[in-house]
matplotlib code that plots the C-alpha trace (Angstrom):
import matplotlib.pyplot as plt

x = [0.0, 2.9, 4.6, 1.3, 0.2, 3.9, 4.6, 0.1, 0.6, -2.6, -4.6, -6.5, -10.1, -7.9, -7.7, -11.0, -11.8, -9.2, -11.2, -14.5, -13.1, -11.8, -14.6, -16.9, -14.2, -14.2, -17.2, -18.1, -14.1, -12.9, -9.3, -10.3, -11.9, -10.2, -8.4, -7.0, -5.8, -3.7, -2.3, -1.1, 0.6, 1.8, 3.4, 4.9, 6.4, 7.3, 9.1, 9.9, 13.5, 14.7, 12.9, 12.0, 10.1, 8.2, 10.0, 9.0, 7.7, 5.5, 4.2, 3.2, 0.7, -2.8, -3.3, -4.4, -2.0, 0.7, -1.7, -1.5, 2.3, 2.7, 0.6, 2.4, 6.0, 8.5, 11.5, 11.7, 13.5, 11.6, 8.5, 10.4, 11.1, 7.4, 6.1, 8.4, 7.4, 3.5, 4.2, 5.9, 3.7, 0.2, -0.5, -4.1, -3.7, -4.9, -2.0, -0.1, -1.3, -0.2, 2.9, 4.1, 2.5, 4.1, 7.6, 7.2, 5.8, 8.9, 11.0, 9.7, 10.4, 13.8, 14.2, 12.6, 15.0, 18.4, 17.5]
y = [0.0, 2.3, 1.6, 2.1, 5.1, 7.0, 5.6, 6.9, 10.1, 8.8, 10.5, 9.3, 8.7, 5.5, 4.3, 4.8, 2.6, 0.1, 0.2, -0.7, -3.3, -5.5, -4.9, -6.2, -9.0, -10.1, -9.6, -9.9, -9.9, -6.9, -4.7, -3.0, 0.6, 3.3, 4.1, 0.5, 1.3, 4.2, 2.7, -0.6, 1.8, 4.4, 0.5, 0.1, 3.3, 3.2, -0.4, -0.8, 0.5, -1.1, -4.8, -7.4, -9.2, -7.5, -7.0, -10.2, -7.9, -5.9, -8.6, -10.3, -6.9, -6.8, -4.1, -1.1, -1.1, -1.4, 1.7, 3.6, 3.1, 4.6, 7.6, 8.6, 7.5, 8.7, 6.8, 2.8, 1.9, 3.4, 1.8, -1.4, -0.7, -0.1, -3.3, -5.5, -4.2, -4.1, -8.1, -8.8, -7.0, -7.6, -4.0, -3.1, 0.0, 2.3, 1.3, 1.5, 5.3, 6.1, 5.0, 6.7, 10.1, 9.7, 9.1, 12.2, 14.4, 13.2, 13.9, 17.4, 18.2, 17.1, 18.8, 22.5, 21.2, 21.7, 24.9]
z = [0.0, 0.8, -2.4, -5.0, -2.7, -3.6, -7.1, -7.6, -5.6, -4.1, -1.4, 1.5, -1.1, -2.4, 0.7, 1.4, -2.2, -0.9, 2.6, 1.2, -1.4, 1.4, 3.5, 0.5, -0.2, 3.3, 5.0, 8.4, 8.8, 11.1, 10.9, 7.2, 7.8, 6.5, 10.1, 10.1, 6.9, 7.8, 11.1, 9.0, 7.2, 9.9, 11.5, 8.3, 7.9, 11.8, 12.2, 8.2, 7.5, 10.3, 10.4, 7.9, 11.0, 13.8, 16.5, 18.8, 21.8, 19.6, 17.9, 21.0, 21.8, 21.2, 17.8, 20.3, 22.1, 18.9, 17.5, 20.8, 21.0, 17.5, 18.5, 21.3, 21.0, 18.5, 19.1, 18.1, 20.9, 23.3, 21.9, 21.9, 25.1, 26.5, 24.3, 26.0, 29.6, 28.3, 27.7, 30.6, 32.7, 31.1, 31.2, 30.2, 27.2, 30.3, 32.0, 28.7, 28.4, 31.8, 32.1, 28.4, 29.8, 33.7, 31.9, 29.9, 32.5, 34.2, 31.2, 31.3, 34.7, 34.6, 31.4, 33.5, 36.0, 34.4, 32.4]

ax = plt.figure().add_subplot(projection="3d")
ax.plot(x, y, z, "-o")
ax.set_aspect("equal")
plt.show()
């Protein structure tokens, strides 16, 4: 998808068609709405340059909890570091949530800190 949708220069209303074509090829199957879509390819883009394979931690998480670690980390390491302690752990995507926005909240204090 990430390959057609550059060499195409196509926008958001492909995916939309591409959306609906596997939700009519594959009924009653979930994963294919046009969010899913994007978030298949936002993991893509994410985790792609750097691994043929998923990493094993990540791929052990359920898909929220992949989609809510792409939304609110940047780095790879540091979501490969969260997915690993998410496994271990069995945190619940609440938990997930607040444990990413204590670490930063503690990142930006210590950051406020030093200046």
């Amino acid at each position: 998808m990430d390959a057609w949708q550059r060499e195409r220069a196509w926008g958001s209303a492909v995916v939309e068609q591409m959306a609906q074509d596997l939700q009519a090829s594959y009924p009653g199957m979930k994963g294919f709405s046009r969010s899913s879509l994007f978030a298949m390819r936002q993991f893509y883009a994410f985790f792609g340059s750097q691994f043929e394979v998923v990493p094993q931690a990540v791929g052990q998480l359920p898909w929220g909890h992949v989609r809510t670690l792409l939304a609110k980390v940047k780095s790879v390491d540091l979501v490969l570091l969260y997915a690993q302690v998410c496994a271990e752990h069995g945190w619940s995507r609440t938990v997930q949530e607040i444990e990413i926005e204590l670490a930063a909240l503690i990142h930006n204090d210590e950051s406020n800190q030093n200046e």
